[in-house]
Rosetta silent file (secondary structure, phi, psi, omega in degrees, C-alpha in Angstrom):
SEQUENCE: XXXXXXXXXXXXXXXXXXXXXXXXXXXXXXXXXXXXXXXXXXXXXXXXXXXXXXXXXXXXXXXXXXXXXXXXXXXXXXXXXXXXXXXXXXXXXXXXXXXXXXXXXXXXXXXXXXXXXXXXXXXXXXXXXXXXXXXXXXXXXXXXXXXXXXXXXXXXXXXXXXXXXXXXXXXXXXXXXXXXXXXXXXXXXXXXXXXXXXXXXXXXXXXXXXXXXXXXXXXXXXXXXXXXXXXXXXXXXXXXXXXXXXXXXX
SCORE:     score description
SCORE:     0.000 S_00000001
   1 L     0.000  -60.657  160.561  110.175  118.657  125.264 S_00000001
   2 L   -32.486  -46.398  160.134  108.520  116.685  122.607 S_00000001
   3 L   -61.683  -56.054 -174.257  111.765  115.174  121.612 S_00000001
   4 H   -59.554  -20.114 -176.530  113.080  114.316  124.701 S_00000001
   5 H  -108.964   18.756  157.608  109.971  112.317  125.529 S_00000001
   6 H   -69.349  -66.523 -154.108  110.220  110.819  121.905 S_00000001
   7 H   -50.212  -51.443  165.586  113.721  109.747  122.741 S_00000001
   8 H   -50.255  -58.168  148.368  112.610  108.178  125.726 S_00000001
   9 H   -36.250  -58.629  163.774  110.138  106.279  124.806 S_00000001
  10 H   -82.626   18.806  134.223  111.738  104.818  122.321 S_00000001
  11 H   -44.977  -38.732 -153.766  114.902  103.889  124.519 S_00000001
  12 H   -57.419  -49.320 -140.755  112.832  101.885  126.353 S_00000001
  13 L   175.911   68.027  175.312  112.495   99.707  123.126 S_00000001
  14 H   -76.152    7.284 -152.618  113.770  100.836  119.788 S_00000001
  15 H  -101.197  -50.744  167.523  113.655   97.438  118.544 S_00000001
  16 H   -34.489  -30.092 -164.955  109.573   98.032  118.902 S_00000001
  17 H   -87.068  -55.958  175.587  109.686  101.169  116.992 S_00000001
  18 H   -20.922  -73.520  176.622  112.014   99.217  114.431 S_00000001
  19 H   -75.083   22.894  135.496  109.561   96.486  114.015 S_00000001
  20 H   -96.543  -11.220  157.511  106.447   98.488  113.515 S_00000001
  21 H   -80.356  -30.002  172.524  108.431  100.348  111.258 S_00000001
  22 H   -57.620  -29.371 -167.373  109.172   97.499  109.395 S_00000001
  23 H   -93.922  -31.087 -173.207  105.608   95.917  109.352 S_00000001
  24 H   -71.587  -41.726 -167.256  104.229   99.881  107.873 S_00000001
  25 H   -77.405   -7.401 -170.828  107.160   99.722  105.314 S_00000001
  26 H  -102.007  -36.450  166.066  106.062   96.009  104.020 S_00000001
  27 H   -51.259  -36.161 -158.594  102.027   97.752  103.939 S_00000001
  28 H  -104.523    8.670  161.773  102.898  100.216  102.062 S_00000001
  29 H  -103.505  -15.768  153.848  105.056   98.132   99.416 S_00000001
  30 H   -47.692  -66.016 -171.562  102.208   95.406   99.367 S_00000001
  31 H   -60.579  -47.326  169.469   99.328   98.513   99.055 S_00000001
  32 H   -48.757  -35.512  176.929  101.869   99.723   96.197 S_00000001
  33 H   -83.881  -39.513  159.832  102.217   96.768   94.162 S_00000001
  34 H   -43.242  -84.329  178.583   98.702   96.067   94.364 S_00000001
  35 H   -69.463   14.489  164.387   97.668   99.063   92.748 S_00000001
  36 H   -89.762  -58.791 -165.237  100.862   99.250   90.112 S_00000001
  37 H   -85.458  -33.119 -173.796  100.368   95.123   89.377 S_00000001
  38 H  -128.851   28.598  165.345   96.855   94.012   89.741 S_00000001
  39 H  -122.274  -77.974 -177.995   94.758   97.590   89.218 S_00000001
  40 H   -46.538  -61.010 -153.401   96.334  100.234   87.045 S_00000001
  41 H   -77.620  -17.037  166.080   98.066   97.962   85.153 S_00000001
  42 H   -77.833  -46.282  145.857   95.392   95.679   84.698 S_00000001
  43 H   -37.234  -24.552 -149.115   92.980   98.441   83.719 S_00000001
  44 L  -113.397  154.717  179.924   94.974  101.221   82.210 S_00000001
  45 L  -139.111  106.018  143.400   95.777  100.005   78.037 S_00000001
  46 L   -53.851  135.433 -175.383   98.364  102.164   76.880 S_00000001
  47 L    78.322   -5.380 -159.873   97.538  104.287   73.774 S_00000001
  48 L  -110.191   44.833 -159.205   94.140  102.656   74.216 S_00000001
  49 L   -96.725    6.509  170.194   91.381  105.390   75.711 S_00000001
  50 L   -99.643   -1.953 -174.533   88.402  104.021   74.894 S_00000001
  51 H   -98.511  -58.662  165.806   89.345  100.105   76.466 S_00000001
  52 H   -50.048  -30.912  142.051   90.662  102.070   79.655 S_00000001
  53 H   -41.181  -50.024 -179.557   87.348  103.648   79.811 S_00000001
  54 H   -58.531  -62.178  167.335   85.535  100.418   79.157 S_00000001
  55 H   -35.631  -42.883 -174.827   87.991   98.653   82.013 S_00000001
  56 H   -71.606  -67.131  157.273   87.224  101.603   84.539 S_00000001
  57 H   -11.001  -74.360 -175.171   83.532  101.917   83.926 S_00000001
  58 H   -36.365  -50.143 -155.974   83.598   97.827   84.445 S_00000001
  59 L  -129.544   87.745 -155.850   85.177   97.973   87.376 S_00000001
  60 H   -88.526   -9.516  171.720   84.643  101.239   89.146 S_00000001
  61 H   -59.041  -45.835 -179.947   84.602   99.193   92.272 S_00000001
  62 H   -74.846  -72.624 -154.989   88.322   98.207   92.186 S_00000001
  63 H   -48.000  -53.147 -145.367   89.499  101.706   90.724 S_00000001
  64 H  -105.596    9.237  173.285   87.836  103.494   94.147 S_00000001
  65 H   -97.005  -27.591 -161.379   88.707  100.646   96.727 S_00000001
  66 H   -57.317  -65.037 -179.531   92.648  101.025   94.217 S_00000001
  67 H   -52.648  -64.566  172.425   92.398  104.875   95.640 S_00000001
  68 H   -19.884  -54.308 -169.126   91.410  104.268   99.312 S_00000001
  69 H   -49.158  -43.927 -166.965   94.424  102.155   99.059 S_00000001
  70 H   -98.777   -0.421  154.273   96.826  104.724   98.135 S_00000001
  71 H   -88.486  -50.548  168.873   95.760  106.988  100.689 S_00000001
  72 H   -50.416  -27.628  166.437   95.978  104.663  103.142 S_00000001
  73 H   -48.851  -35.061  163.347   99.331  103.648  101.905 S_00000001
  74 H   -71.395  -37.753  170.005  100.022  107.572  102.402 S_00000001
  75 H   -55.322  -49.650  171.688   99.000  107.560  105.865 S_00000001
  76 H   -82.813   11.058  158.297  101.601  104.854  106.999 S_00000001
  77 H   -63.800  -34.783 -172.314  104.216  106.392  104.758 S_00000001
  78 H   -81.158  -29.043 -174.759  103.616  109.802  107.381 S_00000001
  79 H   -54.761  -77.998 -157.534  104.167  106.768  110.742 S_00000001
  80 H   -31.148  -65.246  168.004  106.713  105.336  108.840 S_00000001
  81 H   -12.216  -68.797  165.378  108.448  109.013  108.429 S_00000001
  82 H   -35.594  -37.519  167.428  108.473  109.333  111.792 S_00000001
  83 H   -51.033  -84.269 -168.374  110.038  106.458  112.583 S_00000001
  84 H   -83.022   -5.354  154.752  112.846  106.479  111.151 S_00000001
  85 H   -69.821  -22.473 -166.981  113.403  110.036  111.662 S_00000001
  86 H   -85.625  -78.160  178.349  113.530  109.172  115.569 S_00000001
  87 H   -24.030  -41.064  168.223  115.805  106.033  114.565 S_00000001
  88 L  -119.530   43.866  172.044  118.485  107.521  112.650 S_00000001
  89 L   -65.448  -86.500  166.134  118.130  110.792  114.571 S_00000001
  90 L    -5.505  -46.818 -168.788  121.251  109.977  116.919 S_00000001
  91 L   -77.829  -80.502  159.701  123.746  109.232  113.768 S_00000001
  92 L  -150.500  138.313 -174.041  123.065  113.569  112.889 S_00000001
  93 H   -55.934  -65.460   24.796  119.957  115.154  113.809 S_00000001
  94 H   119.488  -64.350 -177.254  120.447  117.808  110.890 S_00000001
  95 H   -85.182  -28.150  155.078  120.186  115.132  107.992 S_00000001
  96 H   -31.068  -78.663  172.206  117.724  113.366  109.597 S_00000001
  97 H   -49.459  -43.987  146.669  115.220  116.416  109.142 S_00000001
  98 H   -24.371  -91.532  150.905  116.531  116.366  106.172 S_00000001
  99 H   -21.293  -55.356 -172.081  115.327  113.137  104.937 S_00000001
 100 H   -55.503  -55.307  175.645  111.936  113.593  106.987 S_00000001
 101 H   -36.651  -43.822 -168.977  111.715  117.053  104.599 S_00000001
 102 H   -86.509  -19.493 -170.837  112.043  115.372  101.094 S_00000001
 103 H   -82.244  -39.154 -164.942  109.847  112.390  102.143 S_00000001
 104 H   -80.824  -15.100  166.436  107.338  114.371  103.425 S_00000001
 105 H   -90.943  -33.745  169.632  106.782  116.286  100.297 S_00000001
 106 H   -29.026  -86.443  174.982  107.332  113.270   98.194 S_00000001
 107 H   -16.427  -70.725  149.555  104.161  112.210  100.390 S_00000001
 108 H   -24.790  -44.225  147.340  102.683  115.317   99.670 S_00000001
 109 H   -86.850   35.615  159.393  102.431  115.430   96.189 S_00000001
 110 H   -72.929  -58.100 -159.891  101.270  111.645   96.507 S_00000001
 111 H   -54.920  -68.625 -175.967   98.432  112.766   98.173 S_00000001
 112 L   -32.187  -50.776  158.910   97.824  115.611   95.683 S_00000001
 113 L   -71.323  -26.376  160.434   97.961  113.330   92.358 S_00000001
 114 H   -73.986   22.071 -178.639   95.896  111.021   93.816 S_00000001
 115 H   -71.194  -63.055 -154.335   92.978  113.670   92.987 S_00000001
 116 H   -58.391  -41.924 -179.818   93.876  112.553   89.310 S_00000001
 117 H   -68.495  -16.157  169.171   92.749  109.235   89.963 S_00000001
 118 H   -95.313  -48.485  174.123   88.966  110.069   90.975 S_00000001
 119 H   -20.283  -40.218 -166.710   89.331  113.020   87.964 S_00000001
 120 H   -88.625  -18.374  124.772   89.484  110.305   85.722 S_00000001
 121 H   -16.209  -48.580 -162.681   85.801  108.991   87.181 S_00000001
 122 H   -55.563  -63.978  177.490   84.501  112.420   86.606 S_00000001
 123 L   -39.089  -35.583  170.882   84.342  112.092   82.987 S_00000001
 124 L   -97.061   35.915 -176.201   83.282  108.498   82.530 S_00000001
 125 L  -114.631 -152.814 -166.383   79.813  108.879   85.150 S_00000001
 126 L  -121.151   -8.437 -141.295   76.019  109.547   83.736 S_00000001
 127 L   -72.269  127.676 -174.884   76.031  113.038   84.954 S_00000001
 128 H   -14.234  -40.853 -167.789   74.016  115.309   82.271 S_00000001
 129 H   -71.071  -42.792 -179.250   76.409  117.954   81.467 S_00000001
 130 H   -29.083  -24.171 -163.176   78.518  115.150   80.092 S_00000001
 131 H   -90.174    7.362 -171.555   76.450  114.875   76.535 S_00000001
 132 H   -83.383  -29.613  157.707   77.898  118.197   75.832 S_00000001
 133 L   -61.705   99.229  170.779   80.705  115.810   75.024 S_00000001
 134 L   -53.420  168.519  143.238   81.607  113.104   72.824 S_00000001
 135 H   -14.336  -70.061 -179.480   83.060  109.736   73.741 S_00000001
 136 H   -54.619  -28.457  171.773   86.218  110.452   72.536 S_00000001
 137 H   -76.093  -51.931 -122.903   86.606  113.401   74.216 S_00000001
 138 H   -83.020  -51.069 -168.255   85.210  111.876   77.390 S_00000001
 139 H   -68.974  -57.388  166.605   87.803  109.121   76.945 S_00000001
 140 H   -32.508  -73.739 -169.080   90.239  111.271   76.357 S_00000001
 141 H   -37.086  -47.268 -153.137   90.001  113.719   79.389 S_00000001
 142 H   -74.589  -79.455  167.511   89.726  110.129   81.801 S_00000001
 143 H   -12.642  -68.051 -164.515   93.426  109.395   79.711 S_00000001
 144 H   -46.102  -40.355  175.729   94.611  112.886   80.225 S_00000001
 145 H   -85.901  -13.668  147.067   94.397  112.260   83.943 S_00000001
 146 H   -60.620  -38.502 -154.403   95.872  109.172   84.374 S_00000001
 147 L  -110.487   25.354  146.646   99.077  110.514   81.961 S_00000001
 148 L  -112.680  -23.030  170.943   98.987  113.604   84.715 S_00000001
 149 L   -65.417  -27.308 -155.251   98.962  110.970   87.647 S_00000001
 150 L   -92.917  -64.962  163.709  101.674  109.201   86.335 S_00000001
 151 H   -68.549   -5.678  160.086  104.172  112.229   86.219 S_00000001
 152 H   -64.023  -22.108 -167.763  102.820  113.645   88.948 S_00000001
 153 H   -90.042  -22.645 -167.163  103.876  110.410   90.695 S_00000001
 154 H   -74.078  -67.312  168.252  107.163  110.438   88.677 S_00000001
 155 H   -61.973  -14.861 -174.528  107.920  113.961   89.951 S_00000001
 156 L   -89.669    1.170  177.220  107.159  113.114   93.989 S_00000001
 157 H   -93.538  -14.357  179.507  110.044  110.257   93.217 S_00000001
 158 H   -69.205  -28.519  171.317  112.533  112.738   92.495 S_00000001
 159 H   -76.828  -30.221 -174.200  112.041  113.711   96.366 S_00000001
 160 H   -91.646  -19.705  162.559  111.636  110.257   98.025 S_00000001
 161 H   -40.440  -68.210 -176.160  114.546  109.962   95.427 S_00000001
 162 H   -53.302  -52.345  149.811  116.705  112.223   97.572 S_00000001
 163 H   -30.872  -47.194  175.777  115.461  110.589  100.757 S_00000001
 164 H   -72.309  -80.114 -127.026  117.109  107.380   99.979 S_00000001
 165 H   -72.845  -43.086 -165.515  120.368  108.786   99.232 S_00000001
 166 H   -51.684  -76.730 -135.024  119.844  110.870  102.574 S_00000001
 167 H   -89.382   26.519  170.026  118.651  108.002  105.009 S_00000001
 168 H  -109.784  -34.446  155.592  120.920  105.690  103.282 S_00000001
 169 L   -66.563 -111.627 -129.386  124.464  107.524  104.443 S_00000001
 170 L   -50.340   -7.836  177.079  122.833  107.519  107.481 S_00000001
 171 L   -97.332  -46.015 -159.069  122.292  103.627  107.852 S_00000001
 172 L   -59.031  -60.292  170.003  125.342  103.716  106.525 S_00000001
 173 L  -103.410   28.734  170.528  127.119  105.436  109.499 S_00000001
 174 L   -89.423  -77.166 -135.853  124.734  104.468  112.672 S_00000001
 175 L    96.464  -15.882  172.571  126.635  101.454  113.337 S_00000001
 176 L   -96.291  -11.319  173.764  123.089   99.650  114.479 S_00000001
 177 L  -139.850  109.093 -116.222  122.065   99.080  110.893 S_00000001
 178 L   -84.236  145.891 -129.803  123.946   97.365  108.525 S_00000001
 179 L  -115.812   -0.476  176.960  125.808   99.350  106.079 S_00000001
 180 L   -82.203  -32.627 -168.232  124.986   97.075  102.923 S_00000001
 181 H   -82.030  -15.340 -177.658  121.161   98.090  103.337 S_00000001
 182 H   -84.895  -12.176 -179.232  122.489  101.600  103.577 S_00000001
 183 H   -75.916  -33.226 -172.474  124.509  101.280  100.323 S_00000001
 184 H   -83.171  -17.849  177.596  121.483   99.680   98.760 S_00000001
 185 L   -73.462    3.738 -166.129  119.035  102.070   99.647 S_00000001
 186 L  -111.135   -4.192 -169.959  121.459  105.000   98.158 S_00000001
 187 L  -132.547   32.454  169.784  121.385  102.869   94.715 S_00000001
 188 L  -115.744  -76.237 -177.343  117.466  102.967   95.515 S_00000001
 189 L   -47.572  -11.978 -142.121  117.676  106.602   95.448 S_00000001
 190 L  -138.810  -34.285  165.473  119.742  107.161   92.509 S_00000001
 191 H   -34.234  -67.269 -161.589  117.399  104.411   90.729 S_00000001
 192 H   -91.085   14.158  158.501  114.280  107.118   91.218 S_00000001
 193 H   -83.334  -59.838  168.081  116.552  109.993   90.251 S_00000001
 194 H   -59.910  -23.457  167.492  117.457  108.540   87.234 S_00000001
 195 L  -101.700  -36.153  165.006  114.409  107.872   86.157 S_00000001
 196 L   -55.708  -86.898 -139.111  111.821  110.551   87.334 S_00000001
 197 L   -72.045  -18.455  176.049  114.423  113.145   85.945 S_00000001
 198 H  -100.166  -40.486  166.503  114.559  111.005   82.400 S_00000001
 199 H   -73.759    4.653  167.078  111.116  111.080   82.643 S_00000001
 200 H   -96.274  -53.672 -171.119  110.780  115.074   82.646 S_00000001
 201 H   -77.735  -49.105 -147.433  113.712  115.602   80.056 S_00000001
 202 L  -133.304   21.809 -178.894  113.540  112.395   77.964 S_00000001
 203 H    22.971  -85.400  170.590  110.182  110.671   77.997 S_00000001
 204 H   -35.635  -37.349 -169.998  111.537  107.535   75.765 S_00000001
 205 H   -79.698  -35.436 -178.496  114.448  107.015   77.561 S_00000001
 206 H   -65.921  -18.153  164.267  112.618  106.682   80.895 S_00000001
 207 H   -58.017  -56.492 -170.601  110.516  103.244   79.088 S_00000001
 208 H   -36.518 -106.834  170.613  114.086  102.273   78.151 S_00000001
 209 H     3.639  -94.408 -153.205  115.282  102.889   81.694 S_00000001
 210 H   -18.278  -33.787 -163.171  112.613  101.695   83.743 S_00000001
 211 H   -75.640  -26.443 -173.869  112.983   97.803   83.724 S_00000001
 212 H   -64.333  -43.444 -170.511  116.559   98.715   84.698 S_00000001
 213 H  -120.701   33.389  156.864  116.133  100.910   87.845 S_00000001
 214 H   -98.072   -8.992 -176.814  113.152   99.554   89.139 S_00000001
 215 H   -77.139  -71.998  152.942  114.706   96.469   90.143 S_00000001
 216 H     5.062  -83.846  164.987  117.359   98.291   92.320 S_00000001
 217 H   -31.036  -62.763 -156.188  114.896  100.716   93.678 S_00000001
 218 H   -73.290  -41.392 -172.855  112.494   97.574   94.937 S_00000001
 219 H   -95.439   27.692  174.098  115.480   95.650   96.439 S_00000001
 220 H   -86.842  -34.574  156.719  117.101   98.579   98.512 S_00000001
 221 H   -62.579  -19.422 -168.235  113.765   98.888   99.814 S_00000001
 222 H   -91.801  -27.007  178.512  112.733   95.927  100.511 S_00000001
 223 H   -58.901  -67.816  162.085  115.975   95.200  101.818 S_00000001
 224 H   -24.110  -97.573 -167.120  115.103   98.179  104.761 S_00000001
 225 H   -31.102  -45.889  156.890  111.563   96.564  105.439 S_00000001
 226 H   -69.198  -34.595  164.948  113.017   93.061  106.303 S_00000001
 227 H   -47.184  -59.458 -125.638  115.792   94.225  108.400 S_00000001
 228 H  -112.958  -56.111  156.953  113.847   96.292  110.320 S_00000001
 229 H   -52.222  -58.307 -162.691  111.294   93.858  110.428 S_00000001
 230 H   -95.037   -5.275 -178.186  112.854   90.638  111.187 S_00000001
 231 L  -115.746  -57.214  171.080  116.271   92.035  112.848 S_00000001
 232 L    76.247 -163.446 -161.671  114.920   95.473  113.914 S_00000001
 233 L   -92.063 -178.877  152.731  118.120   97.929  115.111 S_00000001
 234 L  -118.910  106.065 -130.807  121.321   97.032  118.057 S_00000001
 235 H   -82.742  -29.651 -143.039  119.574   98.211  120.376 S_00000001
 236 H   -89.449  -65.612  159.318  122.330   98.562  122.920 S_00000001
 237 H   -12.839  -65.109  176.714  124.368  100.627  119.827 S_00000001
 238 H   -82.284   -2.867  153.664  121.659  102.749  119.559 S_00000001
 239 H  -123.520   37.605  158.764  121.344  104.107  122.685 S_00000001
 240 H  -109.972  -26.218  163.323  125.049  104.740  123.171 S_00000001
 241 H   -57.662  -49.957  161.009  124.198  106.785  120.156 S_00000001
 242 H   -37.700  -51.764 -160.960  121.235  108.402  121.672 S_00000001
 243 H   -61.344  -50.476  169.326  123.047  109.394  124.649 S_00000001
 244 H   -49.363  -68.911 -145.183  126.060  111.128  122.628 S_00000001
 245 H   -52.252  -32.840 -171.231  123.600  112.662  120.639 S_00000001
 246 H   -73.481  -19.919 -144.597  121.826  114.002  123.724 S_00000001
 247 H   -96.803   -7.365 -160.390  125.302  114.740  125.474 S_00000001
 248 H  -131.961   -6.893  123.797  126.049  116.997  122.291 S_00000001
 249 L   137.773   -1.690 -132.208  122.490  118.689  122.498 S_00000001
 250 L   -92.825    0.000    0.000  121.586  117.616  119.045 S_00000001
């Protein structure tokens, strides 16, 4: 029942659902870049734990507005979900859920590592028990948890990894969305395979790596966010898809 009055609604006007998916996928690569480009990376000094203490301390304003960020950034990541599970629902139902499944734990252990980022606050506050502690330790622990955020975030890409390759055959074969953004979002996925997965086994190699398959990664998404934003689906396509799909019970 829930579905069917999903489905409907968005018949009415999938090009609406399109374009608010499109304006939540451009939030949440804006709220992402923000906190990769002008917080962490501005803050965090590799190899460096007592000037990323000094940086955090300084600006403890920015670190806990940086976190706010990245939940919200998690909320429209669960919209988004939604979305485009309804969207390429039609093309097969079956892989769809699929996709929604690896994204949504990806999400899930988003949410879950961002804990690490107020962790690393605990250590670096006034509260008494603290003097039990040196500096160095202090600085350390506030390190330790950033270098647990970072592969915790590392490991939730091996799942949004998997997504892209999912919802990228599926762009691939709706016929309403253009089959180049579905190739690139499958060479998105295979980006944050390759590297999360270098970054469990092979530490070094994943520095190496990185410069390579982040570029990839940003433009199959980003490719996805403008389409959907400034083109949105064919609409008339997609609900001769709907209809098979409903006509086939799926």
């Amino acid at each position: 029942m829930k579905y069917a009055l999903t489905d409907r609604t968005v018949e009415t006007s999938p090009q609406l659902f399109a374009r608010v998916g499109g304006v939540l996928y451009l939030i949440i690569i804006v709220v992402g870049l923000f906190g990769e480009a002008f917080v962490r990376d501005r803050l965090v000094v590799p190899g460096d734990a007592a000037a990323t203490a000094t940086n955090i301390r300084s600006m403890e304003s920015l670190w806990r507005f940086h976190i706010a960020a990245e939940l919200f950034l998690l909320i429209c990541a669960v919209a988004l979900l939604m979305i485009l599970f309804v969207l390429l629902k039609p093309v097969h139902r079956e892989l769809a859920l699929l996709a929604a499944f690896f994204n949504l734990v990806s999400i899930g252990l988003e949410a879950a590592i961002t804990m690490y980022l107020l962790e690393a606050l605990f250590p670096l506050g006034n509260a008494g028990y603290l003097t039990a502690f040196a500096p160095e330790q202090l600085h350390a622990m506030a390190s330790l948890s950033l270098k647990s955020h970072s592969y915790g975030f590392g490991v939730s890409l091996i799942f949004f990894g998997c997504f892209c390759l999912v919802i990228g055959y599926l762009i691939f074969k709706s016929e309403y969305l253009p089959k180049t953004v579905g190739v690139l979002m499958q060479i998105a996925g295979l980006s944050y395979l390759t590297n999360s997965f270098a970054l469990v086994l092979a530490p070094a190699w994943a520095n190496r790596l990185f410069p390579a398959d982040v570029v990839p990664a940003f433009v199959g998404e980003a490719s996805l966010c403008l389409w959907l934003l400034v083109k949105g689906v064919n609409a008339e396509k997609w609900q001769e898809k709907a209809r098979a799909c409903r006509v086939r019970g799926m």
